[in-house]
N, C-alpha and C positions, 0 to 999 in steps of 0.2 A: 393478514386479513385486510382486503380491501372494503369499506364500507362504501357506497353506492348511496346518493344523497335524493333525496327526491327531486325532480328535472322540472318538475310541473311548476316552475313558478314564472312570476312576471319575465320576461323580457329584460326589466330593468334589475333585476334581484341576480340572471344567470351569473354562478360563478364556480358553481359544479365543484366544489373544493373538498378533498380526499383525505385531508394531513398533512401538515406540512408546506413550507414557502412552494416547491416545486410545484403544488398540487391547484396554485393556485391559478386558474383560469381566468381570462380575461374575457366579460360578457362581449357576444357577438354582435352588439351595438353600443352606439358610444350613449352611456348615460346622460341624461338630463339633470340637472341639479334639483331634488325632491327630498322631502321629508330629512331638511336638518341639515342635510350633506351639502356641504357651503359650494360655492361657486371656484372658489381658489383650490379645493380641496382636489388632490391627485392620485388615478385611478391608480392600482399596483397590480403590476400586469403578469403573467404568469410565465412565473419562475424567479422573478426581481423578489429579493430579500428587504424588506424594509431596512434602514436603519438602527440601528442601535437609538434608543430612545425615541422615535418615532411616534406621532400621537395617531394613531388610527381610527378609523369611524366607519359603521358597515349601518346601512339603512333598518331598521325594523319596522311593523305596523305601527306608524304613529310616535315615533322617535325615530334616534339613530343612537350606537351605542358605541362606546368609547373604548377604547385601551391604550398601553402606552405596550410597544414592542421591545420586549429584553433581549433575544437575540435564541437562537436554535429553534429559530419558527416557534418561541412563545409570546404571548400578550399577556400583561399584569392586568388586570380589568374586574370589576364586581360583576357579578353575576347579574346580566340585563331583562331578569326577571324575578320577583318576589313571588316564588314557588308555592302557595296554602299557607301567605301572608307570614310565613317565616323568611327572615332575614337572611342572607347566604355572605360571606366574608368576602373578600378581595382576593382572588386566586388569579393564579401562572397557568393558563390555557392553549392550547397547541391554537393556530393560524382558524384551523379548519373548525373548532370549536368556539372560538370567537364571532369566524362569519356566520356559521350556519347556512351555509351555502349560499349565501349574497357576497356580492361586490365588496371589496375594502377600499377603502380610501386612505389616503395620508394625506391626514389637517396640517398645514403649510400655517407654520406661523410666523412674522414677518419678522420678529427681535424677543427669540426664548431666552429665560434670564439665565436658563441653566444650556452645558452642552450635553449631548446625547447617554453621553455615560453616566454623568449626573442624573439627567431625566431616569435613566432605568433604574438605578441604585435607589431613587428616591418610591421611583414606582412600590420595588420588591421589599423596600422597607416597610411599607403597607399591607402588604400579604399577606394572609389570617385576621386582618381586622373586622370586625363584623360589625361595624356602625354604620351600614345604609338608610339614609333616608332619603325619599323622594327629592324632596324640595333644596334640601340642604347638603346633602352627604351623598352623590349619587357619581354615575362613572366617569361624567363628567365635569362634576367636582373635582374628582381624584386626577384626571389626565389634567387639568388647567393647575391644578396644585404642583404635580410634576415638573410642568413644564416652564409658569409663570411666577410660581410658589403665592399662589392667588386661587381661592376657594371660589371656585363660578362655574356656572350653568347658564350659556345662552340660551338652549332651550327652555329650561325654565324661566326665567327672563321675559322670554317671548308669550310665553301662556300665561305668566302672571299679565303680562300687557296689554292680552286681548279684551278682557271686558273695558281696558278705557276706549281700546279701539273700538271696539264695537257699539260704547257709549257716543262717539265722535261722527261714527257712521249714521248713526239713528237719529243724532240730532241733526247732522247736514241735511238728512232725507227728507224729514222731518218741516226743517227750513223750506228747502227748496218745494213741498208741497204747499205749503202755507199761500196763500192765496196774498199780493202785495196791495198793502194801500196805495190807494192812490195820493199824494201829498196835497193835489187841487183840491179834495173834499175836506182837509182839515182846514 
């Protein structure tokens, strides 16, 4: 049975994906780097198998989500949503369930401590664990752990940092509205 994904998305999401490495489509324009998906990161084009241990990343509304690729067109990955605030464990996902009909990328990373076989063994040693937490425990947690054997989340990083950024912004504006003395009247 072929499943039929819904077509109607962005432009930057087509990836039309069926099940399966072969299925996987390569959208009809070349992406832009948005929401998370790094600039080094490499699009995987259709019918190309990723790697064995492979850290993968497919855009979502307002994230991007993570997995680490084991091989027979699966991804070890948490589940990139908390479902009616119930927690969901770390599962083995076919290709096409991972994207959700978006783009995949493959996170290029410049000196992984482990190599690929490692990375996936490490992955699959995870599988069943049901400790997600947002900030701390999350899919990109788990693929940085794989891969670096270091617990991190750039994106979360990034939104922890915006209120200083946005502290830094408001006072430059702030600055620059301020009307300057003049030094002669003192």
């Amino acid at each position: 049975m072929v499943l039929e994904l819904n077509t109607a998305r962005s432009r930057h999401d087509r990836a039309y994906l069926r099940g399966g490495v072969r299925d996987a489509r390569r959208p009809n324009v070349d992406e832009p780097s948005h929401g998370g998906v790094g600039c080094g990161d490499r699009l995987l084009v259709a019918g190309e198998e990723p790697s064995i241990g492979a850290h993968l990343v497919t855009p979502r509304r307002g994230f991007t989500h993570h997995g680490i690729y084991v091989g027979r067109g699966n991804v070890v990955t948490y589940r990139s949503a908390v479902v009616r605030w119930l927690r969901r464990p770390v599962e083995e996902v076919s290709l096409a369930r991972f994207a959700l009909g978006r783009a995949i990328r493959i996170r290029v990373h410049a000196s992984p401590r482990f190599d690929g076989t490692e990375v996936a063994r490490r992955a699959c040693s995870r599988v069943g664990e049901n400790r997600y937490r947002l900030f701390t425990n999350n899919c990109e947690h788990l693929c940085e752990w794989c891969m670096q054997d270091e617990r991190r989340s750039y994106q979360i990083e990034q939104l922890l940092n915006l209120p200083r950024r946005l502290v830094r912004v408001w006072n430059g504006a702030i600055t620059a509205l301020r009307p300057q003395r003049s030094s002669a009247l003192h």
